[in-house]
N, C-alpha and C positions, 0 to 999 in steps of 0.2 A: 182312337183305339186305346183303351186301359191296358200298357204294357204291362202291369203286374199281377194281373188276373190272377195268374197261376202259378206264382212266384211262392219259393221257401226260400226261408230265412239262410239255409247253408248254398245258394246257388252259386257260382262263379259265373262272371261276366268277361267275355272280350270284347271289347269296343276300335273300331278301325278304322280310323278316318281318312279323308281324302288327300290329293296330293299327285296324282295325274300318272303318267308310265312309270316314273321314276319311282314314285311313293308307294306303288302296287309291287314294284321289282323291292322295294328296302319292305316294305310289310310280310312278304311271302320272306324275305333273306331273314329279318329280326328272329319270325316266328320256325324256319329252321336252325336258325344259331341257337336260339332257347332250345328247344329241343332236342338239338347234340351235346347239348350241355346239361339234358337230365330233368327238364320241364318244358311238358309237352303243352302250350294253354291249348292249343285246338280244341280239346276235348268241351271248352267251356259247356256249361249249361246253356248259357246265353250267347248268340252273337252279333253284335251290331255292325253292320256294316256300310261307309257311307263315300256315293262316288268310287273313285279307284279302291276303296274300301270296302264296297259292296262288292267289286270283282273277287278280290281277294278274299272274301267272308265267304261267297259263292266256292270257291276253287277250294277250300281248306275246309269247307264240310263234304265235297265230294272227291278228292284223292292225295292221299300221305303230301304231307309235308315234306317229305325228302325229292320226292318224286316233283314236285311242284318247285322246288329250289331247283332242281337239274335244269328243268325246261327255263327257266332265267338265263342260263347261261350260252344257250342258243346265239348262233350271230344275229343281229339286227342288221338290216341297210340302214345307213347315217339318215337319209332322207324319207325312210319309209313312213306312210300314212295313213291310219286303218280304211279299208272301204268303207261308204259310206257318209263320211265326215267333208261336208262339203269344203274346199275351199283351206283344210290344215286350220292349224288353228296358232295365234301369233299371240305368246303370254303378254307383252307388254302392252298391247294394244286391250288385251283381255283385264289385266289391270288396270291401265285408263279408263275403260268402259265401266267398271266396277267401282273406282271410287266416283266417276262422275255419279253412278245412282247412288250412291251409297251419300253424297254430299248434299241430293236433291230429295233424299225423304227420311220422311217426319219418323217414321221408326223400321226395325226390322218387315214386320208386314209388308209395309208400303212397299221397300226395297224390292221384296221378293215380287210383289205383284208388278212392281217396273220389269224386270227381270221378264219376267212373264211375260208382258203384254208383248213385248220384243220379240221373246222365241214364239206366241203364239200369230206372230205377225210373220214373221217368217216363215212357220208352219201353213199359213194361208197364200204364202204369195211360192211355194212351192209347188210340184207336179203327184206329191199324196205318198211319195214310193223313202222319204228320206227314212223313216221308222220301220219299213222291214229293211233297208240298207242295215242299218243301227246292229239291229236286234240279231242278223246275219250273223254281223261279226263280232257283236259283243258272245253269242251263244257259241263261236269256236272257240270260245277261252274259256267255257266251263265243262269239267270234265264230266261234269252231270248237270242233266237238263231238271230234274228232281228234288224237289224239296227238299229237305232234308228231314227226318221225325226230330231233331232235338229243335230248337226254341231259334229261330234265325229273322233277324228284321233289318229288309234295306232299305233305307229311307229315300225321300221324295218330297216334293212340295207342288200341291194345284198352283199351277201358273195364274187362276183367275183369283183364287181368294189368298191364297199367300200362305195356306196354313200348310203344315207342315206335315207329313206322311209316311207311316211306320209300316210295311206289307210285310205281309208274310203268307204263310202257305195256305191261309184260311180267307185272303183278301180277293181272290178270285182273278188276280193276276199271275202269271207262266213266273219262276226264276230267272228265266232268259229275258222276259219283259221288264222286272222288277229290278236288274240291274241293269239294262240299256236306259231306265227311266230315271234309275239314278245317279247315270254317266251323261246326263243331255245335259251342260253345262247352260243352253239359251242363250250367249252369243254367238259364237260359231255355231252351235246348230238349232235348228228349231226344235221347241215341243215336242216331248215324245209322245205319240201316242198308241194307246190299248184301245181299240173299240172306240167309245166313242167319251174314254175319259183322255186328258191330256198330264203329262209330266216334265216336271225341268230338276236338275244336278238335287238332290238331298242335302248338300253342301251350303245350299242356303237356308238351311235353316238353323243348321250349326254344323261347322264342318266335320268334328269328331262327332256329335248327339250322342255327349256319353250321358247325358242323362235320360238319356232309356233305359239306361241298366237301374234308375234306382230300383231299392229293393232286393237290392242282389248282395248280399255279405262282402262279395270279394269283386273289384272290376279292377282288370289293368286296360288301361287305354296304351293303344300307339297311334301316336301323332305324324305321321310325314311334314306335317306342316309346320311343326313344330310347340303348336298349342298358340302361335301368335292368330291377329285379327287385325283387319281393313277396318273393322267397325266403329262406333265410340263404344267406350265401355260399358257407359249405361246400358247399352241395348244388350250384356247378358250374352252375347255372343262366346269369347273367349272361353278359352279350356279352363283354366284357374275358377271362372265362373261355373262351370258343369263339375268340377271337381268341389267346390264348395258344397254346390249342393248336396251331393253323392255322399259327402261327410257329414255335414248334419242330417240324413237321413239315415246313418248307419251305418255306411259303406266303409270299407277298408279300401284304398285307392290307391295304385299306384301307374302312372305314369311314364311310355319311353317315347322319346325325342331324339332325332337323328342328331349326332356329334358331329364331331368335324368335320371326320373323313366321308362320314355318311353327304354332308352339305355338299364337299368339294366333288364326290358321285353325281351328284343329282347336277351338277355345272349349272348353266344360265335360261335353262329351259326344262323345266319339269314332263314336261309333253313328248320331249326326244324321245322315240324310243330306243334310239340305240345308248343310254342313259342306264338300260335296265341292269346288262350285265354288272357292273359296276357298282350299281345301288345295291344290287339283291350281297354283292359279297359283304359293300361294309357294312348291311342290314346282316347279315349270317357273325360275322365279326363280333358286331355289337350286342348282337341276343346273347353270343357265345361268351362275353365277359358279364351279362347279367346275370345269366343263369344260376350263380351258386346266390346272390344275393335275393331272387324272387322264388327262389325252392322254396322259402318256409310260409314266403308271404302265399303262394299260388297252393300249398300240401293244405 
């Protein structure tokens, strides 16, 4: 897909990457703390959105920002588990499993295709039904099931070739599909699939993909994850990397990263969701002391 098709020079970008319950609750909190503080980015021209990122990109083209910070602060059960996700999901086990591919192949590609051959193994040795589980209860968490008309892409990656997948409203996939495909992270769950394509997490392919936005004058990226990488450097992975690029292509770029308080929110598992309340405030917090300094950058 040529993300810049239809690109002008004064566009704005938001880029939103991944980061699990906790990174969704500080993305949705960052982007209402900016905006009581007098800079709305929702509005972007462009939105990318990747993983828990994709949820979040999804929710904030279809209802107010303020309105979507409320529902963060909802109680959670300590132990709750979405339907659907087989078996919960265990990060440090999920890290073991990650650097072990990540230390067994030759480049990103390869990785993702490990990645893949795994969820799509899983997806086979399942009973067919784990993808409308998914899609169930990923589409209660969007308050519109609907495109959007302005410029929206969640990413994905084909499990068989490794390459990497920008959807959008013209890709012939549902919103409600196109972010369950790019929440299948492929160890804990299989392969998502649409008909008779298959998907795994967006996340690996870069877990921000801010450089989708080149092209675009203005991108602020938000990072949950901080802009670090599992990866080696070489492989281009890292935010510093996507931000480089975005710079020598013209872009004005600025970048947020959870602080302290936002870290000591998110505790020792990203996936908790009762994690959320707490993320969304220091995410509302921390928008709300940027805000006077990204007004001229974002006007």
């Amino acid at each position: 897909m040529n993300t810049n098709s239809s690109h002008t020079p004064t566009e704005h970008a938001l880029v939103l990457g991944g980061g699990g319950a906790a990174g969704n609750a500080w993305l949705i909190g960052v982007l209402a703390g900016l905006a009581d503080g007098g800079v709305d980015v929702t509005d972007a021209d462009l939105i990318v959105g990747t993983s828990a990122g994709a949820t979040a990109a999804a929710q904030i083209t279809g209802a107010p920002i303020a309105e979507l910070y409320a529902a963060t602060q909802a109680p959670v059960p300590q132990h709750a588990r979405p339907a659907g996700r087989p078996g919960g999901f265990d990060q440090n086990a999920h890290l073991d499993r990650m650097r072990a591919v990540i230390a067994s192949a030759g480049d990103a590609a390869d990785m993702r295709r490990k990645i893949g051959a795994v969820a799509l193994e899983a997806d086979a040795a399942g009973d067919g039904t784990w993808s409308q589980k998914w899609r169930t209860t990923v589409a209660a968490r969007l308050p519109s099931q609907d495109w959007p008309d302005r410029r929206l892409l969640i990413t994905a990656v084909d499990p068989v070739t490794g390459e990497g997948i920008a959807l959008d409203r013209d890709s012939g996939v549902s919103l409600a599909d196109a972010v369950a495909a790019s929440t299948s992270n492929g160890f804990s769950t299989p392969a998502y699939r649409v008909g008779d394509r298959a998907f795994i997490d967006g996340g690996y392919r870069r877990n921000e993909n801010a450089d989708l936005a080149a092209g675009c004058a203005t991108v602020l990226v938000l990072s949950p994850l901080g802009g670090r990488t599992m990866h080696p450097l070489e492989w281009g992975m890292q935010l510093s990397a996507q931000v480089d690029e975005l710079r020598a292509g013209g872009s004005a770029v600025e970048t947020v990263l959870p602080d302290e308080a936002s870290l000591a929110a998110f505790g020792g598992n990203m996936m908790n969701l009762a994690t959320r309340p707490a993320a969304a405030r220091a995410g509302f917090a921390q928008g709300a002391a940027l805000a006077a300094r990204l007004t001229a950058f974002w006007g």
